[in-house]
C-alpha positions as CSV (number, residue, x, y, z in Angstrom):
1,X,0.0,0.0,0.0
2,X,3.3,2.2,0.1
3,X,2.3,2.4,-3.7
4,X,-0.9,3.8,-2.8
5,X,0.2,6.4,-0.3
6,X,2.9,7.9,-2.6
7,X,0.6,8.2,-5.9
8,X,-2.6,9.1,-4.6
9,X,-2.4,10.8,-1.6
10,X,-0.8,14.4,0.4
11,X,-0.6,15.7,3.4
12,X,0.0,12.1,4.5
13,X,0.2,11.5,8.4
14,X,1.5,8.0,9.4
15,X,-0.6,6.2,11.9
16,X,0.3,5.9,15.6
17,X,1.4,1.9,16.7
18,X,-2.4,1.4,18.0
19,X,-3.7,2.4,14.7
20,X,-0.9,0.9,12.6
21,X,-2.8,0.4,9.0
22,X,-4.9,3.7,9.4
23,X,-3.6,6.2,7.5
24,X,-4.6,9.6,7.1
25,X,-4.8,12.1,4.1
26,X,-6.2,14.1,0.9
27,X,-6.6,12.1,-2.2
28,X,-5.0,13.6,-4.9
29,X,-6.9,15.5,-7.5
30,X,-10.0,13.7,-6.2
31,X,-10.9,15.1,-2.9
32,X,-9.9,17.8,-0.8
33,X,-10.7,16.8,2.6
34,X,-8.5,14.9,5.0
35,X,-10.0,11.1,5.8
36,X,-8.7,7.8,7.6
37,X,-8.0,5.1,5.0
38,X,-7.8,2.0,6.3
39,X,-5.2,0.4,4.1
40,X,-5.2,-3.5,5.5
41,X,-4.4,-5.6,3.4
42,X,-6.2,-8.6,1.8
43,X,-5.6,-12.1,2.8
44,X,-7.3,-15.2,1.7
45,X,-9.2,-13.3,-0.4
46,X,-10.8,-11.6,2.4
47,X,-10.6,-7.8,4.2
48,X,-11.5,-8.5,7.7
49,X,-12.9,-4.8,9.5
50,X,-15.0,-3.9,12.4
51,X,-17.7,-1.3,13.2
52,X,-15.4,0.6,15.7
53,X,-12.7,1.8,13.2
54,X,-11.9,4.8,13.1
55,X,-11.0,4.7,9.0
56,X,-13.7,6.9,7.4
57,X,-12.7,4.9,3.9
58,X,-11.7,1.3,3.1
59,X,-8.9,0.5,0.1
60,X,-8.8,-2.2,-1.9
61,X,-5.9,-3.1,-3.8
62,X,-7.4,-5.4,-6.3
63,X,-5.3,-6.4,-9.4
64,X,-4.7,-2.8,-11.3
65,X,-6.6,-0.9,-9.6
66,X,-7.1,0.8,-6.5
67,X,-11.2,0.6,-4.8
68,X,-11.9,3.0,-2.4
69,X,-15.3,2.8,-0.6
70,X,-16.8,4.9,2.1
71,X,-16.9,3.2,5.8
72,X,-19.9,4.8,6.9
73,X,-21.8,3.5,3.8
74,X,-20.9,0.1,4.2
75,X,-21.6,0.1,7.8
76,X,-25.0,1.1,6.8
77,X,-25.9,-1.9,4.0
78,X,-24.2,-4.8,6.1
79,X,-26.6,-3.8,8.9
80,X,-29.7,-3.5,6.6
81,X,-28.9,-6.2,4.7
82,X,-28.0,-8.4,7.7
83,X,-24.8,-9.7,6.5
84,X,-21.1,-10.1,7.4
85,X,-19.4,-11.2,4.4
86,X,-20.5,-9.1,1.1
87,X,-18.7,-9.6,-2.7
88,X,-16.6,-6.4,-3.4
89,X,-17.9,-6.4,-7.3
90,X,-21.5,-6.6,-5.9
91,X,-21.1,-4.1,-3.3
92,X,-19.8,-1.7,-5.8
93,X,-23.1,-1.3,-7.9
94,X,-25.1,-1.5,-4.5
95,X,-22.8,1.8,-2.7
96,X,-23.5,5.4,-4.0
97,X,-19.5,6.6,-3.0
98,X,-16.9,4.6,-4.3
99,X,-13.7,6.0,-6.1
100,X,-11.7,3.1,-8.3
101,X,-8.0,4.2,-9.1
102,X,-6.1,2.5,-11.6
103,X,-2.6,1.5,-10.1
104,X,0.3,4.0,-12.4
């Protein structure tokens, strides 16, 4: 996700030890507030998250591209939909506010 960081991203704070894949920043020529991206990686072909983070965004690195979704959003259709495991190319078309960067 160092990748990530240095192409689409500024005013970049690193995360504190307790926090250690949340980092925080304005994405580049896209936005031009400051958010939490939670930038953990995937494993098994799975992201693993929680209700209590304190990411407002979640980043995917999927193949060549980047997909950023909003954490707040998601939040919202797990708990109306009553699920815990959702299919990222499904959520897409069901989430008003994602962003997908290809990787330069």
């Amino acid at each position: 996700m160092k990748h990530f960081i240095k192409k689409h991203l500024t005013e970049v704070k690193w995360p504190s030890p307790a926090d250690d894949w949340d980092v925080e920043g304005v994405l580049k020529d896209r936005l031009n507030q400051n958010f939490k991206y939670d930038l953990r990686p995937i494993k098994n072909n799975m992201k693993i998250g929680h209700f209590k983070t304190k990411a407002e965004k979640i980043v995917f690195d999927i193949n060549h591209q980047y997909i950023i979704v909003d954490v707040e959003e998601l939040h919202q259709y797990l708990k109306e939909n009553k699920v815990n495991e959702v299919n990222l190319g499904d959520l897409l078309s069901k989430l008003d506010w994602n962003i997908i960067l290809p990787k330069i």
